[in-house]
C-alpha positions as CSV (number, residue, x, y, z in Angstrom):
1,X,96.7,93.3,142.6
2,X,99.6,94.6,140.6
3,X,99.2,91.6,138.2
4,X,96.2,92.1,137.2
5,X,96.3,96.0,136.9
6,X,99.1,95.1,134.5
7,X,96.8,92.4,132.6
8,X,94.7,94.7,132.3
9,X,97.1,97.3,130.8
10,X,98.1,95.1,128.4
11,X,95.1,94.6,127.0
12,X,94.0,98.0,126.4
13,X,97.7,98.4,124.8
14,X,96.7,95.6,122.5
15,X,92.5,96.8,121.8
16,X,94.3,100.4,121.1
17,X,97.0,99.2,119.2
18,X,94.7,96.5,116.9
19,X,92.7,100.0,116.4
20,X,95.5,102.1,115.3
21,X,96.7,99.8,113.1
22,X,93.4,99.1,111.2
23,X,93.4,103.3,110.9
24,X,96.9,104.0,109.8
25,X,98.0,104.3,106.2
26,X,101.7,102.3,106.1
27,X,104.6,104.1,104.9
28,X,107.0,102.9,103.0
29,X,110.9,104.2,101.8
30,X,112.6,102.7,98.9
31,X,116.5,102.8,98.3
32,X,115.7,101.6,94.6
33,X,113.0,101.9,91.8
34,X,112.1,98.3,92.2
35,X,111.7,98.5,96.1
36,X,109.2,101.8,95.4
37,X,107.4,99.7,92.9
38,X,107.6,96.4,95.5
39,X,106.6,98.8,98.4
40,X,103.6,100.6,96.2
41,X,102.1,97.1,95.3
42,X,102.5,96.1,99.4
43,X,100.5,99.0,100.1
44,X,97.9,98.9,97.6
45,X,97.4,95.0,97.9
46,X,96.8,96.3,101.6
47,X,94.3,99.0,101.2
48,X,92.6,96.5,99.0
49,X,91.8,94.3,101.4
50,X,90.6,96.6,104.0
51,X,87.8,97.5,102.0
C-alpha cells in the first residue's frame, strides 16, 4: 500500500514538475561578458523552440 501511494507521488512530482518547467522562464548569471552573451543565446535558442 505504501509503495504504491509513493508511485503514485512520484508521478504527480514528475506531471507537476514537466509542467513547471515548460512555464518557467530560465535564469541565467554570468561572471563574464562572454558567459552573459553565451547564457543570452541559451535562453533565446530556448524560447525559440517553445514556440
Amino acid at each position: 500500500m505504501l509503495a504504491v501511494g509513493l508511485h503514485q507521488l512520484g508521478a504527480q512530482c514528475e506531471t507537476l514538475h514537466a509542467e513547471l518547467s515548460a512555464v518557467a522562464v530560465p535564469s541565467f548569471i554570468a561572471a563574464s561578458s562572454w558567459q552573459s552573451n553565451a547564457g543570452a543565446v541559451n535562453i533565446a535558442a530556448a524560447g525559440h523552440a517553445q514556440t
